[in-house]
N, C-alpha and C positions, 0 to 999 in steps of 0.2 A: 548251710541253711538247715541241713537236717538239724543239727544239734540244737538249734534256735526252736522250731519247732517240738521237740523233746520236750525242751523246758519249758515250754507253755502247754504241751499237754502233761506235764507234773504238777505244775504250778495250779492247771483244773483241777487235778484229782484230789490234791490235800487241800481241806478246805483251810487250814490254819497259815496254807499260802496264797490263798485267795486272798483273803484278811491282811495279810502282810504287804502284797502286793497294791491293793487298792489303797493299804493306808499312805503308802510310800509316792504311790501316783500322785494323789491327793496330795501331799505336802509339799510335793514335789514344786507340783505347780503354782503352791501359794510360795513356793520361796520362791517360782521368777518373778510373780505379780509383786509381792514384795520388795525384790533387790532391784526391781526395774521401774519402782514406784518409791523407792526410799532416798534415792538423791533429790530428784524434785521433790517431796517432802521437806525436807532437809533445807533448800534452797526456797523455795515456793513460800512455804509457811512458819519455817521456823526461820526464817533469812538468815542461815549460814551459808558460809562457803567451805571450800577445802578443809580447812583446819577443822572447824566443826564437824564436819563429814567424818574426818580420821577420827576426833572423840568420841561419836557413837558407832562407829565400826566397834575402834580399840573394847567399848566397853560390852557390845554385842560378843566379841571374841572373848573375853574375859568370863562372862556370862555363859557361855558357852560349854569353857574350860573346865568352870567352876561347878556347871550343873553335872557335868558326866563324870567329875571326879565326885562328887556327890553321891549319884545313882552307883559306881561303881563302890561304893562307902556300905550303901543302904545294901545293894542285892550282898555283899559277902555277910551281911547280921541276918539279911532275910532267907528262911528257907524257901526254895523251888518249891512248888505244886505241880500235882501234875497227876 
């Protein structure tokens, strides 16, 4: 428990963890709103089932793959700031 508490009082002190931290929270909790509101979508409004489900997972992962191999493309041409 101590080490739990450490890390939340480091986490106050730098502010560029504060930042990191609320954005992560923040996301966090729209991907459960999301992944626990995207089958019913799925099914509800786009009336798919199963199969359709795996097509936009598959292209959500795909999407996914695609953007961080991207960003990891862009940051080695871009210089750090700082």
């Amino acid at each position: 428990m101590a080490r739990v508490l450490d890390g939340i009082r480091l986490i106050r002190r730098e502010q560029a963890l504060v930042v990191l931290f609320l954005a992560l929270s923040i996301t966090s909790v729209g991907e459960g709103i999301f992944s626990t509101l995207f089958v019913v979508f799925t099914n509800k409004v786009l009336h798919g089932g199963s199969t359709e489900m795996g097509w936009l997972m598959g292209a959500q992962a795909v999407g996914g793959v695609t953007g961080g191999l991207l960003i990891g493309f862009i940051a080695s041409k871009v210089p750090a700031t700082g």
